[in-house]
C-alpha positions in Angstrom: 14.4 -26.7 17.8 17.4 -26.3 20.7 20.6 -27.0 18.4 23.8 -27.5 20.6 26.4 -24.3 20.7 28.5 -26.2 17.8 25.2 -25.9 15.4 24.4 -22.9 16.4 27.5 -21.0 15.9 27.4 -22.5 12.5 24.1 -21.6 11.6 24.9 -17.8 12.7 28.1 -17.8 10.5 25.8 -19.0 7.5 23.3 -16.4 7.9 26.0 -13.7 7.6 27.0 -15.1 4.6 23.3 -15.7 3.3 21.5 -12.5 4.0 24.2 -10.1 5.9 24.3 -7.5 3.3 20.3 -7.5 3.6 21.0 -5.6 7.2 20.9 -1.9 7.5 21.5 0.3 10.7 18.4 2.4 11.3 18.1 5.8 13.1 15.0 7.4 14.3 14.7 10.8 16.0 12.7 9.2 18.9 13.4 7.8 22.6 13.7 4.6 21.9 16.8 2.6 22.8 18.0 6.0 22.0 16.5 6.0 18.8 18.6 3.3 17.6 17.3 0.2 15.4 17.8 -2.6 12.4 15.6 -2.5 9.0 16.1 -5.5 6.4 15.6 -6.0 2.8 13.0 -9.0 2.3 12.1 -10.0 -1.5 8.5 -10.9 -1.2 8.4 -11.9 -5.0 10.3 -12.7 -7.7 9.8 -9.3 -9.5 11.2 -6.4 -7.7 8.6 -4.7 -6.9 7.9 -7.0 -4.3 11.3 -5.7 -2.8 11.3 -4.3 0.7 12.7 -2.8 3.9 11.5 -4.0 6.8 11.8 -2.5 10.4 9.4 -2.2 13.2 6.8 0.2 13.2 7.3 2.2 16.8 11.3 3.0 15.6 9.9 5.1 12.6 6.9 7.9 11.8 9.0 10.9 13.4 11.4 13.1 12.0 15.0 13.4 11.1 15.1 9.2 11.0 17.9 7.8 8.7 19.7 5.2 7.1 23.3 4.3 7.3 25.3 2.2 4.7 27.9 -0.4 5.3 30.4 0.1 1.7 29.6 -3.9 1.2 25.6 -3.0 0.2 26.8 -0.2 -2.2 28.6 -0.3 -5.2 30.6 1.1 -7.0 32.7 2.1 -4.1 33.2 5.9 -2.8 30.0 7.2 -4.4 27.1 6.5 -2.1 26.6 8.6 0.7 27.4 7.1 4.4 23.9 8.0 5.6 20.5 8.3 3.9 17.8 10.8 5.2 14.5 8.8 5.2 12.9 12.3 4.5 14.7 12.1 0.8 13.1 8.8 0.2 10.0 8.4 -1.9 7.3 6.5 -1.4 8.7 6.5 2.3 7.6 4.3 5.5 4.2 2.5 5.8 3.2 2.1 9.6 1.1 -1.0 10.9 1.0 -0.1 14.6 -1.1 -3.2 15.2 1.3 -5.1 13.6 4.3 -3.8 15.3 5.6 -3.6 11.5 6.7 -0.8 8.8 7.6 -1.0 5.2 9.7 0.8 3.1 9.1 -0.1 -0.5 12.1 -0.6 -1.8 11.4 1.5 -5.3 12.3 4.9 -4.1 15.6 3.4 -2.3 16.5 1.9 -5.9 15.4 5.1 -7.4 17.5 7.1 -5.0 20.5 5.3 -5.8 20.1 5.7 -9.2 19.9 9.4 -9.2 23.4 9.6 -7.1 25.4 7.4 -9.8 25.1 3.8 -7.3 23.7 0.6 -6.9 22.5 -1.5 -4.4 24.4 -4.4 -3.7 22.2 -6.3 -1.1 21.2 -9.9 -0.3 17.3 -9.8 0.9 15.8 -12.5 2.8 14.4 -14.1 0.2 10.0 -15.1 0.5 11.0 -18.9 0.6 12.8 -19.1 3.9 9.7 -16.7 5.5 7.6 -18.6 8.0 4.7 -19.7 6.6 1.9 -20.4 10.1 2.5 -23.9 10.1 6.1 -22.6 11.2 5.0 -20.9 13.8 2.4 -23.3 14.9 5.7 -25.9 15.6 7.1 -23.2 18.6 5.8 -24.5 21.9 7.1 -23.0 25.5 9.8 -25.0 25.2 12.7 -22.9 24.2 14.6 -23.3 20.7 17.8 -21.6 19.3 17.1 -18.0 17.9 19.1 -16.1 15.5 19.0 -12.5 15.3 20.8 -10.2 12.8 21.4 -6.8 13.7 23.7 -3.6 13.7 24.4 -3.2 17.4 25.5 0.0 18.8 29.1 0.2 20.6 30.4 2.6 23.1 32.1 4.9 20.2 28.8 5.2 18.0 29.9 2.7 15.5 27.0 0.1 14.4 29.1 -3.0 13.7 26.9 -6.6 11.9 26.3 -9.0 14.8 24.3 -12.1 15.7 22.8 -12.9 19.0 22.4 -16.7 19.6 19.0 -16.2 22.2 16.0 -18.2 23.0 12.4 -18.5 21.2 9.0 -19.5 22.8 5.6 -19.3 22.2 2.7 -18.7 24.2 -0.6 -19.2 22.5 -0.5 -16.1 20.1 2.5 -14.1 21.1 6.1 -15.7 20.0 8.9 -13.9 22.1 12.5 -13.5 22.7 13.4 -14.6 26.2 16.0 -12.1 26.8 16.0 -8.2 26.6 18.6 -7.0 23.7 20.7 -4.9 23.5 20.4 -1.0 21.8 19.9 -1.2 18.3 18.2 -4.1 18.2 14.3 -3.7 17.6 13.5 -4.3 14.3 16.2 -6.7 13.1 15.2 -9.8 11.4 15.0 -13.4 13.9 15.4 -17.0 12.2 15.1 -20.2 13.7 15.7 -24.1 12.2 13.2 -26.6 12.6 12.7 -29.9 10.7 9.2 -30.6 9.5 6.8 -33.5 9.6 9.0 -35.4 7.1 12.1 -34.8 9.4 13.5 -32.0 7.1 15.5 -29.8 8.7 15.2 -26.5 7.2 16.1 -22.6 7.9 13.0 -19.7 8.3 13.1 -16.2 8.6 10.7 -16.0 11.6 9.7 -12.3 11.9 11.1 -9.3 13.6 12.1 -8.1 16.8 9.6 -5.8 18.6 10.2 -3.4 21.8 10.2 -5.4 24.9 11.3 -5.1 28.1 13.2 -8.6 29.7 12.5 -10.0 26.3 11.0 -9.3 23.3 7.7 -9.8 21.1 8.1 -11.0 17.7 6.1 -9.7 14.2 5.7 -13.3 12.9 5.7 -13.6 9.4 2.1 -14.4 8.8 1.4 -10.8 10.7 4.0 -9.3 8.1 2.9 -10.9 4.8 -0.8 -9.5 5.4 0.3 -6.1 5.7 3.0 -5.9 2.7 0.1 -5.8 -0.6 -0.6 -2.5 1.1 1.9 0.6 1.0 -0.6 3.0 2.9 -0.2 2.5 6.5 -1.4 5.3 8.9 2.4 7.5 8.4 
């Protein structure tokens, strides 16, 4: 679904206040866009085990990759660190290279916290808004509002929240961002609005951003729920 600019601004200032503090700035120690990148928290179930991060799978599998934390996911405030070493985390990241995906169970983030006197204090996307195939099946090659949420990287280092308002299309089996991002980008969550058969207009988490170059390939959501029973990966 196209929505005009006055909708779509609107939608992008709801998801801030929906799922912002699911949104953490990722670091890996590889080339890519510098090694900069975007992981997410997604509840997959009601229990919390089925807690997650989420980022894509080339941004992670080297060393020195790490975690940085805004003080609005922590709390209380002044104890957590400002940056977590993925190599302190246990169980750490599951790769899917066929997938484009990685996971990070959540357990040993929650575990980590707890050993250093914090909490987490974060808003995942939540399994109900994840797009289901029938979602995906509704994106045709004609272009509809995208939303993506992601810690940016300015000239000075700092990795500020921001949405990018883009374009979504789909071309048989590959869904894709029109437009090429900018740094920090790849694996940072993408919604989109569409309104079902009934006319329902509704929100979805589509998938993630993968490297691209003068746009980007999306992990749908059907990809990423096949891979997240499994915590062994190929990392």
């Amino acid at each position: 679904m196209l929505l005009d600019s006055d909708a779509e601004n609107d939608v992008a200032y709801e998801l801030c206040q929906i799922v912002g503090r699911a949104i953490l700035p990722y670091r890996s120690s590889g080339a890519l866009d510098q090694g900069f990148g975007t992981a997410f928290f997604f509840q997959g179930a009601d229990d919390p085990v089925g807690e997650s991060l989420l980022t894509a799978a080339d941004l992670v599998g080297g060393q020195g990759g790490e975690l940085s934390l805004r003080g609005s996911v922590t709390e209380p405030a002044g104890v957590a660190p400002a940056v977590i070493a993925e190599g302190d985390i246990r169980p750490g990241w599951a790769r899917f290279p066929g997938d484009g995906v990685a996971v990070l169970p959540a357990a040993g983030l929650h575990r980590y916290a707890g050993d250093g006197g914090w909490r987490w204090r974060v808003q995942p996307v939540p399994a109900g808004i994840a797009a289901g195939p029938e979602v995906v099946a509704r994106l045709g090659a004609d272009a509809g509002s995208a939303f993506v949420l992601a810690h940016g990287v300015r000239e000075d280092g700092s990795r500020p929240l921001e949405v990018a308002i883009e374009r979504v299309v789909r071309d048989g089996d590959t869904v894709r961002i029109t437009t090429e991002l900018p740094p920090g980008y790849v694996g940072a969550p993408v919604f989109v609005v569409q309104a079902d058969a009934a006319g329902e207009v509704s929100l979805y988490c589509l998938g993630l951003v993968l490297p691209g170059v003068g746009g980007h390939p999306v992990a749908t959501f059907d990809r990423i729920r096949a891979v997240l029973p499994s915590t062994a990966g190929d990392a």
